[in-house]
C-alpha positions in Angstrom: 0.0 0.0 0.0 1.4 3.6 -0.9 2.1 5.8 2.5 0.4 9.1 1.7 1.9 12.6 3.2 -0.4 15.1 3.9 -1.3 16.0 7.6 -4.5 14.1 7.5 -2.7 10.4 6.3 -0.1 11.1 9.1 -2.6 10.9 11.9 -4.8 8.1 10.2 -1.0 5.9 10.0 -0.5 7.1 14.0 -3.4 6.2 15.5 -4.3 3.0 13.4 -0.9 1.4 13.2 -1.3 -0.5 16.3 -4.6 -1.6 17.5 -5.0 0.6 21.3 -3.6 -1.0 24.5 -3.5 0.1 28.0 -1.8 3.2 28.3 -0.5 2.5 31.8 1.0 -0.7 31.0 4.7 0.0 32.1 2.8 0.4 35.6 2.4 -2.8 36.3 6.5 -3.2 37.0 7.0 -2.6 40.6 10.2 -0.3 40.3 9.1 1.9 37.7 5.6 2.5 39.2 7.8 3.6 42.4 10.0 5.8 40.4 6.7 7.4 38.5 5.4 8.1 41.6 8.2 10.1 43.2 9.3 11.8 40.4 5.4 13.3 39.7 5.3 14.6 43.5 8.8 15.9 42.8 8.0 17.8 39.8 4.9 19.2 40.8 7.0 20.9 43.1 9.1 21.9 40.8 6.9 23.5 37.9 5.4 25.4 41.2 8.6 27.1 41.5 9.0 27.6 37.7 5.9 29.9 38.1 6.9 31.1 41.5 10.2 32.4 40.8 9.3 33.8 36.7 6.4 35.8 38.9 9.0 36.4 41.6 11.5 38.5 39.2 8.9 40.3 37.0 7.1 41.6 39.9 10.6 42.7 42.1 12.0 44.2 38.5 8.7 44.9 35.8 11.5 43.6 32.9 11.3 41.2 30.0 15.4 41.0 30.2 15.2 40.0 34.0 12.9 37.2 32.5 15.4 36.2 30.2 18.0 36.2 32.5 16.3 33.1 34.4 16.7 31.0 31.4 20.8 31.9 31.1 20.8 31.2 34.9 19.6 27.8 34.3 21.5 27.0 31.1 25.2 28.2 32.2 25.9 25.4 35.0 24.3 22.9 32.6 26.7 23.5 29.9 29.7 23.5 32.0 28.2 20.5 34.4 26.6 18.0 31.9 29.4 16.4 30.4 31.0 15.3 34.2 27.1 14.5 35.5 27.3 12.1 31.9 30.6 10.5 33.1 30.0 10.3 36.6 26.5 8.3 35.9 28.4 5.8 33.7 31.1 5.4 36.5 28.9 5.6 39.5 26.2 3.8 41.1 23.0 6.1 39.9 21.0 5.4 42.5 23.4 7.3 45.1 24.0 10.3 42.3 20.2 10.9 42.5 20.0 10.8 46.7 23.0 12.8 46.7 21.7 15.6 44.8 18.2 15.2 46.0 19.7 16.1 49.3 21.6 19.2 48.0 18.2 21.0 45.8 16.4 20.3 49.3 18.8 22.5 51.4 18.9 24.9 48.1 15.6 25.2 47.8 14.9 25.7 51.3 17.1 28.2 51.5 15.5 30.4 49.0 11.9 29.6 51.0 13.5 31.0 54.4 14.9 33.9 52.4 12.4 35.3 51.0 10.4 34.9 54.2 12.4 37.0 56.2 12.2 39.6 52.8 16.2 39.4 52.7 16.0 38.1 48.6 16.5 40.1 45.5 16.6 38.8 41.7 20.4 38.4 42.0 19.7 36.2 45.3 17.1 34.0 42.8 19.3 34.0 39.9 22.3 32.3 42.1 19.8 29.8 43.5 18.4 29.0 40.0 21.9 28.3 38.9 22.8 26.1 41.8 19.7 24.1 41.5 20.8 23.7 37.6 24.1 22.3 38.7 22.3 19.6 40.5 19.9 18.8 37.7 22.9 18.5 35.4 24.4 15.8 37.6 21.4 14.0 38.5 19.3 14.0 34.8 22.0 11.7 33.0 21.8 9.5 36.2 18.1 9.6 36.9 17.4 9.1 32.5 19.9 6.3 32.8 17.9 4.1 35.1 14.5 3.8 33.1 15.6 1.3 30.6 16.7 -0.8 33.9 12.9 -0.4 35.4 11.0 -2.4 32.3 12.0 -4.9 29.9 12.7 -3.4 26.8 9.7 -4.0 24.3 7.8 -1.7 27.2 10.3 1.4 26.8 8.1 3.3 24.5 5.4 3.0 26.9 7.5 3.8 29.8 8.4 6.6 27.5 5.1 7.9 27.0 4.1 7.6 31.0 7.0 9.8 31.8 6.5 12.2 29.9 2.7 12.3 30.9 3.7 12.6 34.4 6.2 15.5 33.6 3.6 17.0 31.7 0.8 16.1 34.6 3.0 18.3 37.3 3.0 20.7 34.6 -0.5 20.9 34.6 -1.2 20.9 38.4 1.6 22.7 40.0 1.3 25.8 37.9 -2.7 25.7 38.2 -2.2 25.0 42.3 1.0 27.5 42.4 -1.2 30.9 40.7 -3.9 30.4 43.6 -1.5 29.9 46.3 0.8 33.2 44.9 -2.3 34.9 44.9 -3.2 35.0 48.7 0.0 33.4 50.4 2.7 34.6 48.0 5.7 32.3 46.4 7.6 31.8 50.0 5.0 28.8 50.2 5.8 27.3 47.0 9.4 27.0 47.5 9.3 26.0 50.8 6.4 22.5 49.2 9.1 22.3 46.5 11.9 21.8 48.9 9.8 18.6 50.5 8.9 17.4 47.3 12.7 15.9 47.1 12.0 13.7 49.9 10.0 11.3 47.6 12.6 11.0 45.4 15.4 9.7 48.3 12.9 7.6 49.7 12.1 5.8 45.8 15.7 5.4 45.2 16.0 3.7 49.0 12.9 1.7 47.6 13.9 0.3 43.9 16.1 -2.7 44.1 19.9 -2.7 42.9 19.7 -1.5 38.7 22.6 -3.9 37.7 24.1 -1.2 35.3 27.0 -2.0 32.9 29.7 0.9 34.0 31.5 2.3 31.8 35.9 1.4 32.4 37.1 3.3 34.5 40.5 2.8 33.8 39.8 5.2 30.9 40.9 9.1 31.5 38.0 11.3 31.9 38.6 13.6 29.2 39.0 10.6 26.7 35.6 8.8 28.4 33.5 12.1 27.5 34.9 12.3 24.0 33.8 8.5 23.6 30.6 9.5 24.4 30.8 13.0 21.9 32.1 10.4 18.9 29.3 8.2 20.0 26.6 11.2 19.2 28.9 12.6 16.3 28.6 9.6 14.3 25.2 8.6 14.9 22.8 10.7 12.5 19.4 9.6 14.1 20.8 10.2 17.1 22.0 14.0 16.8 19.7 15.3 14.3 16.6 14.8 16.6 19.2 16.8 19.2 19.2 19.6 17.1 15.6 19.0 15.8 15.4 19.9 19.7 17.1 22.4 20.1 16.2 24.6 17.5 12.0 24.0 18.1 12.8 25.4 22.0 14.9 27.6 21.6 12.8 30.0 18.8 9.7 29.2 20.1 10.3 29.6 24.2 7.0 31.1 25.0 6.7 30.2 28.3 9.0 32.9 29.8 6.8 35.5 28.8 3.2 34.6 30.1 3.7 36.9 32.9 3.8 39.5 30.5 0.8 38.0 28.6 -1.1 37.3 31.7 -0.6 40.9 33.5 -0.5 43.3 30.2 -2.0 41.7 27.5 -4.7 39.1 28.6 -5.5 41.1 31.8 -6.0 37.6 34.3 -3.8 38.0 37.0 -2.1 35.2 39.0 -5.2 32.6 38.6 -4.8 32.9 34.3 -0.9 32.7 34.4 -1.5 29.6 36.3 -4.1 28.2 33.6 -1.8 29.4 30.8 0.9 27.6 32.0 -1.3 24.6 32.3 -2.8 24.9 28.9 0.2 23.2 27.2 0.4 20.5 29.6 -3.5 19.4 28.8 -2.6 19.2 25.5 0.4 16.6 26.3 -1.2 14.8 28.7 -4.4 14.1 26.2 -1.8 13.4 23.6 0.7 11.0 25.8 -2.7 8.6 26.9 -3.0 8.4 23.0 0.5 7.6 22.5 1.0 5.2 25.6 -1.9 3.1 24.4 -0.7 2.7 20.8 3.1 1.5 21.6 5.0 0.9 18.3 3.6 2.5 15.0 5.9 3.5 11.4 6.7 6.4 9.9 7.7 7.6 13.0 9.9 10.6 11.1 7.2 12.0 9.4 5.1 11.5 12.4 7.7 13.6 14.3 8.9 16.4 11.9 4.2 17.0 11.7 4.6 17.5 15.3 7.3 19.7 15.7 6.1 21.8 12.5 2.3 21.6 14.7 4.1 22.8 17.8 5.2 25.7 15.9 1.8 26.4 14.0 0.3 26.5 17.8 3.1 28.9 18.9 2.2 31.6 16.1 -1.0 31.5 16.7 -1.1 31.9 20.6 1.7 35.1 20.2 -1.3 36.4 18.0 -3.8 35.5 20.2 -5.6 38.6 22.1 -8.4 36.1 23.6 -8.0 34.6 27.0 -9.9 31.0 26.2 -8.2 31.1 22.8 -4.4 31.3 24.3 -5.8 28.7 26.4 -6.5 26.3 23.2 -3.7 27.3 21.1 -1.0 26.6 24.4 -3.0 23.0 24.2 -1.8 22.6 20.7 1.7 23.5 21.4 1.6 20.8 24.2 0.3 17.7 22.1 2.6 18.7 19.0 5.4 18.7 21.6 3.9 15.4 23.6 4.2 13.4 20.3 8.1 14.7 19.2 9.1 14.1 22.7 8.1 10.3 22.7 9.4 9.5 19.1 12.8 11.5 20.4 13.5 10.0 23.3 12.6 6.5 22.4 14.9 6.5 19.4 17.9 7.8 21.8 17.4 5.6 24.7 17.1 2.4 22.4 20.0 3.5 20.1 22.4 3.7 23.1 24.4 1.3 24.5 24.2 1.1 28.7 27.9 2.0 29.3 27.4 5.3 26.7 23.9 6.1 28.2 24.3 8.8 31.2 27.1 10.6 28.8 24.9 10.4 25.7 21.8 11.6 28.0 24.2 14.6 29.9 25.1 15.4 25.9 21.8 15.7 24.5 20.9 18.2 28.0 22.9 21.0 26.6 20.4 20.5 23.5 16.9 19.9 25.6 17.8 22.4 28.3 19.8 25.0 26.3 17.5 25.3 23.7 14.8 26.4 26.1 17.0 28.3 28.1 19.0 30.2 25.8 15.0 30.2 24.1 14.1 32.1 27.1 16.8 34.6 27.1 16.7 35.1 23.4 12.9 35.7 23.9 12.9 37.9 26.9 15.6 40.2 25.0 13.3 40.3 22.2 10.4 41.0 23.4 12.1 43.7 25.8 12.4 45.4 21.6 9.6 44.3 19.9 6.9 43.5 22.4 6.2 40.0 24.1 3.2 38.9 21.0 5.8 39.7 17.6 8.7 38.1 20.4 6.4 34.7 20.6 5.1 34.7 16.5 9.1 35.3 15.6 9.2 31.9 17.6 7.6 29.9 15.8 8.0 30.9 12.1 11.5 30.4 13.1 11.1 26.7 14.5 9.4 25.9 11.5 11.7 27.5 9.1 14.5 25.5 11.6 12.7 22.0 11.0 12.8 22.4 6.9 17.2 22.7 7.1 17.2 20.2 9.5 15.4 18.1 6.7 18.0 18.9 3.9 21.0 18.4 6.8 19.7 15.0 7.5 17.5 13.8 4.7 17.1 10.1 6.7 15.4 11.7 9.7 11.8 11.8 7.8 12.2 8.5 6.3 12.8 7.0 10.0 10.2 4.2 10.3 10.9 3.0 13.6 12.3 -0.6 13.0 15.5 0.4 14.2 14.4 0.1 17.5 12.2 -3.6 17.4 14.1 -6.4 19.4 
């Protein structure tokens, strides 16, 4: 049968490749059920903060830059961490990387809450605190990435894809919704004090899960030469780096996050309680999108599938910058979110099955510079923008841009939308 193009036939192949299955099937392993659990109470705490801190620094400064600054605070440790936090989870037992650092964003975190109790914090105070908490994330993420293929066998891992990234997307949804109403009339001390707690869950899972039995990489091998195994690893693998920078490039033009504080005080007019909804918005749209995914497990023409979604994400970004309507921000934040639910799966599946175990912490801690700098820098280069153009031409730039991004990527790496998906079938 001839595979058809258009938008339309791309859905029709997705959704009736594979006939629909549980969605919550990787659930039903004991270990990753623990670990889902812990790490959706830690990130709710987390995406509370995200709002907390963004609201934070535009009310103690009123400036789009000061925005942007947040993401640069975030994305500087993270470049300069993420190729040791690679290393160190191929070397080291991951379980005690992720305890470890759990213990060191509680004491962060916490100290930020008793700060800005006693009124003693300023935007520097949060940008220093942002940047240490990215210093842990860039140790723990290649450890904590590292440790899913070990929680279901492997025919699952798409599923156990598609559940993670529901759950990420699921604090998404509720701690920004729960954080707007608690800014409102308690202010963000709260939040960061819930988000400092939140880390518990995740020592206590580790203590849980039994041992993961990882293959560690030699250690006999200098440091400096063990990272560049892991660069040459990326380097010569095109499925592998392209859907990096196919990453990359779709958050970092179209990081419109940053500025819905702008969009919810001075050009939507909805105060705390609609910045939390906006922020939510996106997360609907992934969440309705994972379930979908998660019940269909493996389906072809997974390139195409992906470079529709990414080109959809950016379709929903242009429209929400031009959007002047409350409920329709609301919708067109929902598209973004599903267009970015289905890349994210296809993505991460092809990268976690392509790598071998001893590579997989450095080939995760590579591809963070690419998932967190691109919305970093994203933010940055939005806040700056819109600080000269205005926040709405700031967001539509965005996404013309990603789409614009997806169409070289193409002609870079022609194999990317032929991708099927067999690659990955044991």
């Amino acid at each position: 049968m001839k595979i058809r193009t258009s938008g339309i036939d791309l859905c029709y192949t997705y959704f009736l490749m594979k006939s629909i299955n549980s969605p919550f099937t990787a659930l039903q392993f004991r270990d990753f059920k623990i670990y889902w659990w812990a790490m959706i109470i830690s990130r709710i705490g987390s995406e509370m903060q995200v709002v907390a801190v963004n609201w934070h620094v535009y009310l103690l400064t009123g400036s789009a830059v000061s925005l942007g600054i947040i993401g640069l605070s975030r994305f500087i440790p993270v470049l300069f961490a993420a190729p040791f936090g690679g290393l160190i989870a191929d070397r080291v037992d991951r379980k005690k990387i992720i305890i470890t650092t759990s213990f060191l964003m509680i004491i962060i975190t916490g100290s930020l809450s008793y700060l800005t109790y006693h009124g003693q914090v300023n935007q520097f105070i949060i940008y220093l605190v942002i940047g240490l908490i990215s210093l842990c994330s860039a140790l723990e993420t290649p450890a904590r990435q590292s440790t899913v293929p070990h929680l279901v066998p492997k025919k699952y891992f798409m599923n156990a894809t598609s559940l993670t990234v529901i759950m990420w997307q699921s604090a998404v949804l509720i701690g920004p919704a729960i954080a707007g109403f608690i800014i409102a009339y308690f202010g963000v001390a709260p939040i960061y004090l819930f988000n400092a707690c939140t880390f518990i869950a995740m020592i206590i899972a580790m203590l849980m899960i039994t041992p993961l039995g990882q293959i560690k990489a030699d250690s006999s091998i200098h440091y400096l030469q063990s990272i560049k195994e892991g660069l040459n690893f990326v380097r010569t693998t095109p499925m592998i780096y392209s859907t990096m920078l196919l990453d990359f490039f779709a958050t970092f033009f179209a990081s419109a996050t940053v500025l819905l504080p702008i969009f919810a005080l001075d050009i939507l007019h909805v105060g705390p309680k609609g910045l939390g909804l906006l922020y939510a918005a996106p997360a609907l749209g992934a969440i309705v999108a994972g379930l979908i995914t998660s019940s269909i497990g493996h389906f072809k023409n997974q390139g195409k599938i992906l470079i529709f979604a990414v080109c959809f994400f950016g379709l929903g970004t242009i429209l929400f910058g031009l959007s002047k309507n409350f409920y329709f921000s609301l919708f067109f934040l929902t598209l973004i979110g599903m267009g970015d639910m289905i890349s994210t799966v296809i993505r991460n599946t092809i990268r976690q099955m392509s790598t071998p175990d001893y590579l997989r912490g450095r080939m995760v801690s590579i591809n963070m510079i690419f998932f967190m700098g691109g919305p970093q820098l994203g933010e940055a280069e939005a806040g700056f923008l819109a600080a000269a153009v205005g926040a709405p031409l700031s967001v539509v730039f965005g996404g013309v841009t990603t789409i614009v991004a997806v169409y070289f990527l193409i002609k870079l790496v022609p194999r990317l939308i032929r991708y099927q998906g067999d690659e990955i079938i044991t």
